[in-house]
N, C-alpha and C positions, 0 to 999 in steps of 0.2 A: 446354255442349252444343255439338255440333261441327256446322256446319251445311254440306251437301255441295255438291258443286261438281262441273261435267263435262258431259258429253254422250253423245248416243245417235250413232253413227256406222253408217254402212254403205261397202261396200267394191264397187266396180265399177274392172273390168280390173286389179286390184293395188294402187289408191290407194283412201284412206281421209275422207268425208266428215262431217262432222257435222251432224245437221238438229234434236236437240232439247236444248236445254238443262235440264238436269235439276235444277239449283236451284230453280226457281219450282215445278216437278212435286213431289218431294220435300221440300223445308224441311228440317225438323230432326227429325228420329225417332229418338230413341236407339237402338229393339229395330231397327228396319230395318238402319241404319247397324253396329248389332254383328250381328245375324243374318248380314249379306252379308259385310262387310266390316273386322270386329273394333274398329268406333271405337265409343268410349261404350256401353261393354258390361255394362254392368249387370245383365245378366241373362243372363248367363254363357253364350250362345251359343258354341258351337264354331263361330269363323268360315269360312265357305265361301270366299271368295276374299281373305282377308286380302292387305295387302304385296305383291302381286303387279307393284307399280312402273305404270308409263306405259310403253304401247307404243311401241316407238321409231318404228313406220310409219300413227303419226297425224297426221290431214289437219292440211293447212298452219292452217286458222283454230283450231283446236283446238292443236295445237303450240304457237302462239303464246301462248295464252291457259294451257298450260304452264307455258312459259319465264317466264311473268312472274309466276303465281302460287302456284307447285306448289315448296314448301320442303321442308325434312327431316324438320321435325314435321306431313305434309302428307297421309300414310298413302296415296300414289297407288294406286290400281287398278283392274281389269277385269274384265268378265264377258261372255262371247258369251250371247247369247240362247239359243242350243241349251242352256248351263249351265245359265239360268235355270228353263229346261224341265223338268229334269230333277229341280231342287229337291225332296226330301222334306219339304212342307210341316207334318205331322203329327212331324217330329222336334223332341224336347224337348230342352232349355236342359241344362248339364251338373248344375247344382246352383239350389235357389231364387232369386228375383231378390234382388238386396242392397236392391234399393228396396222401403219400404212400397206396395202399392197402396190407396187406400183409395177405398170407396165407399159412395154415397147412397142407400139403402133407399127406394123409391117410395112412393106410397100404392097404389098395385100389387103389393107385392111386387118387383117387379125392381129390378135394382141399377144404375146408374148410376156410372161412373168418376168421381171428383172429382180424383182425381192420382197420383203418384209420387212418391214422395222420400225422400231417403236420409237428411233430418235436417230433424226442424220443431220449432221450442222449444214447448216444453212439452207435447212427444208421448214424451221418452225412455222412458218408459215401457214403449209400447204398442211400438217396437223390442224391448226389453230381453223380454217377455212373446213375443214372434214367434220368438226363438232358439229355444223350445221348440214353442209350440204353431201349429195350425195356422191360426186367424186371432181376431180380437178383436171383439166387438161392445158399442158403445156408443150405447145410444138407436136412432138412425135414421141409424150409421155403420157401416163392417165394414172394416175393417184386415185386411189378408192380405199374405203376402211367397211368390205361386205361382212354381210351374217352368212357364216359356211356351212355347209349342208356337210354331216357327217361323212358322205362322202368323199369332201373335198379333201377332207383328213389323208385319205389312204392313194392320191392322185401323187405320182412321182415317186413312192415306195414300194418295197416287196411285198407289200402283204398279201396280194394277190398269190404270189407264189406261196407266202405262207399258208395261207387257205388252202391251198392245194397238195402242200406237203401234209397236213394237219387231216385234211380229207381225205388223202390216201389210207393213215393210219386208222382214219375213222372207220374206214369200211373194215378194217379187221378186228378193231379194239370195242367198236363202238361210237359214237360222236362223246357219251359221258366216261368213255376210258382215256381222252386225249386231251390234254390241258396244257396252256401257252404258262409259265410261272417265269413272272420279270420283277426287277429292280432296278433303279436307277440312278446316272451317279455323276 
């Protein structure tokens, strides 16, 4: 799992600031990370701002922090906050997710996530039975391989909060003065 790297910047008179680092915000989200930005995409998101590189008129503390960590296999890129706005959150995944999801049947009825994954020994099975049908039940488990709704991407993450740091700035900067710039590693 590829775990992101970057910051939130804003832009005042032509130069470029950075004020929040978006590693400890975000962590490791696979659907996020392929929803926005095509890394660990498992779940066959059409990436919205894939390869888009590193701007070249990023603030100095953020440049640096660049130069020293941003490599080939490194997938640099950006999104302006007005982008982010404008996100179709109800768009679906191109084709089902390759990962199993499976999950824990309550004594409520509701189901509970227990994980992801693309291989568990002694599941081949329940893989092999998902090519076809549309999910599996055993006892007080449910196996499914769904098509996810962009939303589903940002379900268990901060981005929420990130939209809202990013929104704040925007009301002073602009939505096109405030841009998320990540990498990943």
């Amino acid at each position: 799992m590829s775990q992101i790297y970057g910051a939130v910047e804003f832009r005042v008179g032509g130069e470029w600031y950075d004020v929040v680092n978006v590693s400890s915000l975000l962590l490791q989200h696979y659907d996020l990370n392929a929803c926005l930005f095509g890394v660990d995409n498992y779940a066959n998101f059409v990436p919205l701002f894939a390869e888009r590189g590193v701007p070249g008129d990023c603030g100095v503390n953020l440049s640096e922090r660049v130069a020293e960590y941003v490599r080939g296999d490194s997938s640099p890129s950006w999104v302006g906050y007005g982008e982010l706005l404008r996100v179709n959150w109800d768009e679906l995944a191109l084709t089902r997710d390759r990962r199993v999801s499976e999950f824990v049947v309550c004594g409520d009825g509701r189901e509970r996530l227990a994980g992801k994954w693309l291989n568990k020994s002694g599941y081949d099975w329940v893989c092999q039975v998902l090519e076809t049908e549309q999910e599996v039940v055993v006892g007080d488990r449910v196996f499914r391989r769904p098509v996810l709704r962009r939303s589903d991407a940002i379900v268990g993450t901060e981005f929420g909060l990130l939209m809202k740091l990013m929104g704040c700035l925007a009301e002073r900067f602009g939505d096109d003065g405030v841009r998320l710039v990540v990498w990943f590693g």
